[in-house]
N, C-alpha and C positions, 0 to 999 in steps of 0.2 A: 809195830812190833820192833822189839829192839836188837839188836845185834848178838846181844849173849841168849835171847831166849830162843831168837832164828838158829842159831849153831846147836841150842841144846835138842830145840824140834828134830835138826836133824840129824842127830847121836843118834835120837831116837831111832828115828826111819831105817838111817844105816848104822843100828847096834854092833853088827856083826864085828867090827875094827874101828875103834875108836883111836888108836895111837899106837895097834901093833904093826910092825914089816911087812910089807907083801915080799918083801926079799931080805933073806938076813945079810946081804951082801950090800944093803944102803949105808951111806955113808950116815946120816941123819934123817927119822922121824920124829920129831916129836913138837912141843908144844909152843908155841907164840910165848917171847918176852914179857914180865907184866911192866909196863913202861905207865908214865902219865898219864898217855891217849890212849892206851890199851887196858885198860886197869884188872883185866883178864886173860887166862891161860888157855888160847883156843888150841884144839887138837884136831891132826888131818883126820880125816873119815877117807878111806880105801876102801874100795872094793875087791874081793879078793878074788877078780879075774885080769886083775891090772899088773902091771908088773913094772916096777924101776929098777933100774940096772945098778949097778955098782957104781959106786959114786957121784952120786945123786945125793939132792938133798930137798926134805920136802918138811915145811916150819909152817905152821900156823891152822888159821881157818883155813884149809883145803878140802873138798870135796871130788874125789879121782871116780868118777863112775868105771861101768863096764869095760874089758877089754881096751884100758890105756894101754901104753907103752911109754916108758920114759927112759929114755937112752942117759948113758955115758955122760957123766958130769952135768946135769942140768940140775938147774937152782929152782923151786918153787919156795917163793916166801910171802904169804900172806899175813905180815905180823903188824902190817898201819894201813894199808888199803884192802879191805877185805869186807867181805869172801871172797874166794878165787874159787870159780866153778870149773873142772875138766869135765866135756865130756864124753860119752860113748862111743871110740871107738876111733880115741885121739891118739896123736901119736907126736910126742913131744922129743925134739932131735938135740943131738952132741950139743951139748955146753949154752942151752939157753936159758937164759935167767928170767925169769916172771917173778915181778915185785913191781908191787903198786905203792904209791904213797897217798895219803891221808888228803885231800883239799882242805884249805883252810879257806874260806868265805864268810 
């Protein structure tokens, strides 16, 4: 299965937020760069018992399950190594960055 069909399976599953706010006070939701190695627009998927704080920022294939927490300036970006799975009941603190990069092999 391939990467863009994985992400679209799971639009499906969590329809509910495909690329809206769980907090209108985020710095950035939205969609992964279309670059060479990306050559598609992935969007986070929220759960809307999760909550990011103000100024935060969250790009890409992201999957934020149940009752996250994302504090105060943290970076989630899954725009070349991805997906980035959060799950149930995480709690991501001040000013951490999650960005994966691509392996080239």
């Amino acid at each position: 299965m391939n990467k863009k069909h994985e992400t679209e399976l799971l639009q499906q599953k969590y329809s509910y937020c495909r690329c809206n706010p769980s907090n209108i006070y985020t710095v950035f939701i939205g969609p992964s760069p279309i670059t060479s190695f990306t050559p598609y627009a992935y969007y986070p998927i929220i759960h809307p018992s999760s909550f990011s704080s103000p100024f935060s920022s969250i790009i890409g294939a992201v999957v934020i399950n149940e009752n996250v927490f994302i504090a105060p300036s943290a970076s989630i970006r899954a725009d070349e190594g991805f997906p980035f799975y959060i799950g149930t009941n995480s709690n991501i603190q001040d000013g951490i960055i999650l960005h994966g990069l691509r392996a080239l092999c």
